[in-house]
C-alpha positions as CSV (number, residue, x, y, z in Angstrom):
1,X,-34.5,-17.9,-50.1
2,X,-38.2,-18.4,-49.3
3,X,-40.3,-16.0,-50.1
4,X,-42.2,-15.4,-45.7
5,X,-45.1,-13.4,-47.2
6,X,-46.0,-16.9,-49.1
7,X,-47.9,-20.0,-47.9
8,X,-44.7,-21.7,-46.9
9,X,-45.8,-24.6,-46.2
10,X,-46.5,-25.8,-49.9
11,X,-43.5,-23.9,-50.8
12,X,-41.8,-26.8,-49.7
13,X,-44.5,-29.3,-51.4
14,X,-43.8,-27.7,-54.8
15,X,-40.0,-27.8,-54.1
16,X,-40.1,-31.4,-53.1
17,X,-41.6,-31.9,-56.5
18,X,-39.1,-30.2,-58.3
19,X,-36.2,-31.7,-56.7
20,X,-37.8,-35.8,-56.9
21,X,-37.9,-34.8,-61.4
22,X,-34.7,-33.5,-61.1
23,X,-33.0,-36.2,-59.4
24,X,-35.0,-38.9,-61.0
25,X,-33.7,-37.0,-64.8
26,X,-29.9,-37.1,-63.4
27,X,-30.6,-40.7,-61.9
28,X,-33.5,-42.6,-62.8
29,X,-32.7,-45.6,-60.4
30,X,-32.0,-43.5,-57.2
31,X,-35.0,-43.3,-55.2
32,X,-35.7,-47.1,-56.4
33,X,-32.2,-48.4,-55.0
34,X,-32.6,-45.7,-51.9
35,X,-35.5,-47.2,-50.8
36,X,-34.0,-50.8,-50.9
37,X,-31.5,-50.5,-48.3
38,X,-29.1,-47.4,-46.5
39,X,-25.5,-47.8,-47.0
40,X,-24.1,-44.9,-45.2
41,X,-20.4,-44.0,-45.3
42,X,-20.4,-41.1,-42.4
43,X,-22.2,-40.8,-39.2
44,X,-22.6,-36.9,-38.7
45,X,-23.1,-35.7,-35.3
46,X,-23.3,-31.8,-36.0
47,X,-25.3,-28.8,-34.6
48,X,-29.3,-28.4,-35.6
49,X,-28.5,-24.6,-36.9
50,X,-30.4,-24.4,-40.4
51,X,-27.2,-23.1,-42.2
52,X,-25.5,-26.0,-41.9
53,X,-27.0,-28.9,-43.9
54,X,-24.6,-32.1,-43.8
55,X,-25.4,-33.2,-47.4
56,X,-25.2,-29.7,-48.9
57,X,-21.5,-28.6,-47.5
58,X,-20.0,-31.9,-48.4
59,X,-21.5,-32.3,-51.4
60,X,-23.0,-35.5,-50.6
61,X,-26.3,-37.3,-51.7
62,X,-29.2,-39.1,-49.8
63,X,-27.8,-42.0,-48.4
64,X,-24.3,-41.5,-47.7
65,X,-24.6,-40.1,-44.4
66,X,-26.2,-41.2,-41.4
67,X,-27.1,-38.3,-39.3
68,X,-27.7,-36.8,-35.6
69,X,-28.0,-33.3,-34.8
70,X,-28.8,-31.1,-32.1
71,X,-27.6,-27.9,-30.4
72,X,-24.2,-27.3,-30.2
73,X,-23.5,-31.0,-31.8
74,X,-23.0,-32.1,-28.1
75,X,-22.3,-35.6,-26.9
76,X,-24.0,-36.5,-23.6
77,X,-23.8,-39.9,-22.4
78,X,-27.5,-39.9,-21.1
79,X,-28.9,-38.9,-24.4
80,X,-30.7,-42.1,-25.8
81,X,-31.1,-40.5,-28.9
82,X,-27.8,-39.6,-29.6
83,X,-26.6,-42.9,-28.2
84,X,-29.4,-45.4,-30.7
85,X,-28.1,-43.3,-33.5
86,X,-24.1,-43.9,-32.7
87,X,-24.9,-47.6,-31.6
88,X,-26.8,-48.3,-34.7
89,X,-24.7,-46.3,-37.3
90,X,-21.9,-47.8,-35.7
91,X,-23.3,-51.8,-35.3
92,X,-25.8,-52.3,-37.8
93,X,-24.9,-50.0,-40.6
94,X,-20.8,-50.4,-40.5
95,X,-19.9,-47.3,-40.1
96,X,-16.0,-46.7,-40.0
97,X,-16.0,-42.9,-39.7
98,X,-18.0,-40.7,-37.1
99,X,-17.8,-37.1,-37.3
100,X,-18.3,-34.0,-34.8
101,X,-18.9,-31.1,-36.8
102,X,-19.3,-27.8,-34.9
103,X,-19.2,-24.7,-36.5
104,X,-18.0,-20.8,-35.7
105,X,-20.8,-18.9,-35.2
106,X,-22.7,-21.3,-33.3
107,X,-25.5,-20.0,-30.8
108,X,-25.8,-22.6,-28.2
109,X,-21.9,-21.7,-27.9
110,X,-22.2,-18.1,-27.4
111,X,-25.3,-18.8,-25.0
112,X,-22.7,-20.6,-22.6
113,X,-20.6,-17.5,-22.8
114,X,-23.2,-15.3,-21.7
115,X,-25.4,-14.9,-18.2
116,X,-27.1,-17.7,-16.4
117,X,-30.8,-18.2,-18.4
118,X,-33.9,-20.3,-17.9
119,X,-36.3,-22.5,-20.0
120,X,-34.6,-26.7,-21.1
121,X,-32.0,-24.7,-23.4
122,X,-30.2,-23.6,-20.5
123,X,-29.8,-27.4,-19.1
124,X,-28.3,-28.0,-22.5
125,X,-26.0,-25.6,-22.5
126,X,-24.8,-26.6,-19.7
127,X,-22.6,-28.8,-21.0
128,X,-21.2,-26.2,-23.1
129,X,-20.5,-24.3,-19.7
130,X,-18.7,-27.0,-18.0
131,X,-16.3,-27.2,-21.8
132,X,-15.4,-23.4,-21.0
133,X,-15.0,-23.8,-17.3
134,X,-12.5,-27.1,-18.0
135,X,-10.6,-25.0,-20.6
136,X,-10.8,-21.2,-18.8
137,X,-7.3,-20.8,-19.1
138,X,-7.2,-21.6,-22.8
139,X,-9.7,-19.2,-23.3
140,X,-8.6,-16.9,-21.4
141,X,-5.0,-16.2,-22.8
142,X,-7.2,-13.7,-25.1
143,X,-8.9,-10.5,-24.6
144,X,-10.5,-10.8,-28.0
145,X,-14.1,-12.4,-27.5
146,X,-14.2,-12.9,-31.1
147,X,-10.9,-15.1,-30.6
148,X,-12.7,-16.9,-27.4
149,X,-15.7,-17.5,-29.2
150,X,-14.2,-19.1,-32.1
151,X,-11.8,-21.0,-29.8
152,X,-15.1,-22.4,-27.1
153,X,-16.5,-23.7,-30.6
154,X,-13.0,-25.7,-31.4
155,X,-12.7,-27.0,-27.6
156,X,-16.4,-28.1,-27.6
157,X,-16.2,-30.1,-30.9
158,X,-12.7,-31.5,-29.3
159,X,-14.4,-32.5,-26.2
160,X,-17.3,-34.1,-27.7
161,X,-15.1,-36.2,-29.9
162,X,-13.5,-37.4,-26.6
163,X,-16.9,-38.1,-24.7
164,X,-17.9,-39.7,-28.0
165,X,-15.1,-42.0,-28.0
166,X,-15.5,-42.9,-24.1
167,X,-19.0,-44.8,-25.0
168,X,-19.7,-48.5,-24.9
169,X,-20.5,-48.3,-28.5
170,X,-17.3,-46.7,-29.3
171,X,-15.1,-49.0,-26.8
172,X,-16.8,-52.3,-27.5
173,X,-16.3,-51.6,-31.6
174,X,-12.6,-51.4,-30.9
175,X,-12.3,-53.7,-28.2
176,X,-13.7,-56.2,-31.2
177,X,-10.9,-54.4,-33.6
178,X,-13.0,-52.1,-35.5
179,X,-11.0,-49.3,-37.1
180,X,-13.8,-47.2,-36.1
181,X,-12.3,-43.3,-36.3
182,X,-13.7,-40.1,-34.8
183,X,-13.1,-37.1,-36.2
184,X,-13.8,-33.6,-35.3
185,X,-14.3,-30.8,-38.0
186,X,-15.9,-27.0,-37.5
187,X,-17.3,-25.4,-40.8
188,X,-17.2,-22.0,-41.0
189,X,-20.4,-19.8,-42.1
190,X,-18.0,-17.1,-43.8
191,X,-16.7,-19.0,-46.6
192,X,-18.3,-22.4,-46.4
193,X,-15.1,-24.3,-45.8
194,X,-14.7,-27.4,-43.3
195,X,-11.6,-27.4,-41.3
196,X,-10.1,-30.3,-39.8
197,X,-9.0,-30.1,-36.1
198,X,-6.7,-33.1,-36.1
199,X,-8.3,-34.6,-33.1
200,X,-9.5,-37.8,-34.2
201,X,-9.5,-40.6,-32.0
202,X,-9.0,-44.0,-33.0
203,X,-9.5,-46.3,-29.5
204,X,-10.8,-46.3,-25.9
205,X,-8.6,-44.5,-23.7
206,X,-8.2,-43.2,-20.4
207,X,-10.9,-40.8,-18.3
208,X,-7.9,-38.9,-17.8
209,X,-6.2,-38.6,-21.5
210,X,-6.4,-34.8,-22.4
211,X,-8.3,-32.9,-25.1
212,X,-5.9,-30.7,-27.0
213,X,-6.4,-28.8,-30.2
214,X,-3.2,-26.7,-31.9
């Protein structure tokens, strides 16, 4: 942990350092063949929180995924950003495999639990709302907010991989027989574990086709 009574700041400098010798010692052509070209094999869309770093909790290293993150890992089909990163992960770098990763614990989810707010956080939460109101009877066949909490996060990543695979990007890449795949995954804080929710989508379907997660 960083040390908050320091100059933070060059914390990070001196850290930088150490990590660039240490992965030069382990890999001495790295950086050299990083900064030739990006060959990514995932495009993450997960949540912004600072405890869960892509490359750290799948053990991956700089280059292999291609990333997008913002509160609550949601997928909003207005959201230029979101969409240049899936069209271009998707089109330019190859990517086969896009995955939602939410995770339980998650505060832009338990914001949409709680009271009406103000301030731009509360338009993006929104979203979040509108999840919970689609799957209130879900959520509410338990008294346990602890259970509802944990489920909101599940339905949110399941809905997102849906509204993720109802894009152009998405439905032009199969239309042209891509075996593009969207998967949706929640890591969990306590232990550190990814967990699959068997919701993948593999084509363009119907606005109607329901989001369902065992």
């Amino acid at each position: 942990m960083l040390d908050i009574k320091a100059d933070l700041h060059k914390i990070l400098l001196g850290r930088n350092k150490d990590w660039s010798e240490k992965m030069l010692k382990e890999n001495p052509e790295l950086f050299e063949e990083l900064a030739q070209h990006q060959n990514p094999f995932f495009l993450w869309i997960g949540c912004s929180d600072s405890r869960v770093p892509p490359n750290q909790i799948t053990g991956t290293m700089p280059g292999d995924i291609f990333i997008h993150r913002n509160i609550a890992n949601v997928v909003v089909h207005t959201d230029m950003n979101l969409l240049s990163v899936v069209d271009y992960g998707v089109n330019v770098l190859g990517i086969d495999h896009v995955i939602v990763c939410g995770h339980y614990g998650c505060g832009g989810v338990k914001a949409a639990m709680g009271p009406e707010f103000g301030g731009a956080a509360a338009s993006w939460v929104r979203h979040i709302r509108d999840v919970a109101r689609i799957h209130h009877a879900d959520l509410d066949m338990s008294a346990d907010e602890k259970e509802r909490f944990d489920r909101l996060v599940e339905l949110n990543v399941a809905e997102q991989v849906y509204d993720l695979s109802r894009t152009t990007v998405l439905r032009d890449a199969w239309t042209k027989k891509r075996k593009v795949q969207v998967h949706g995954w929640v890591y969990s804080l306590k232990d550190g574990l990814i967990t699959d929710l068997n919701v993948t989508r593999t084509r363009y379907e119907a606005e109607e086709a329901g989001v369902d997660v065992d």
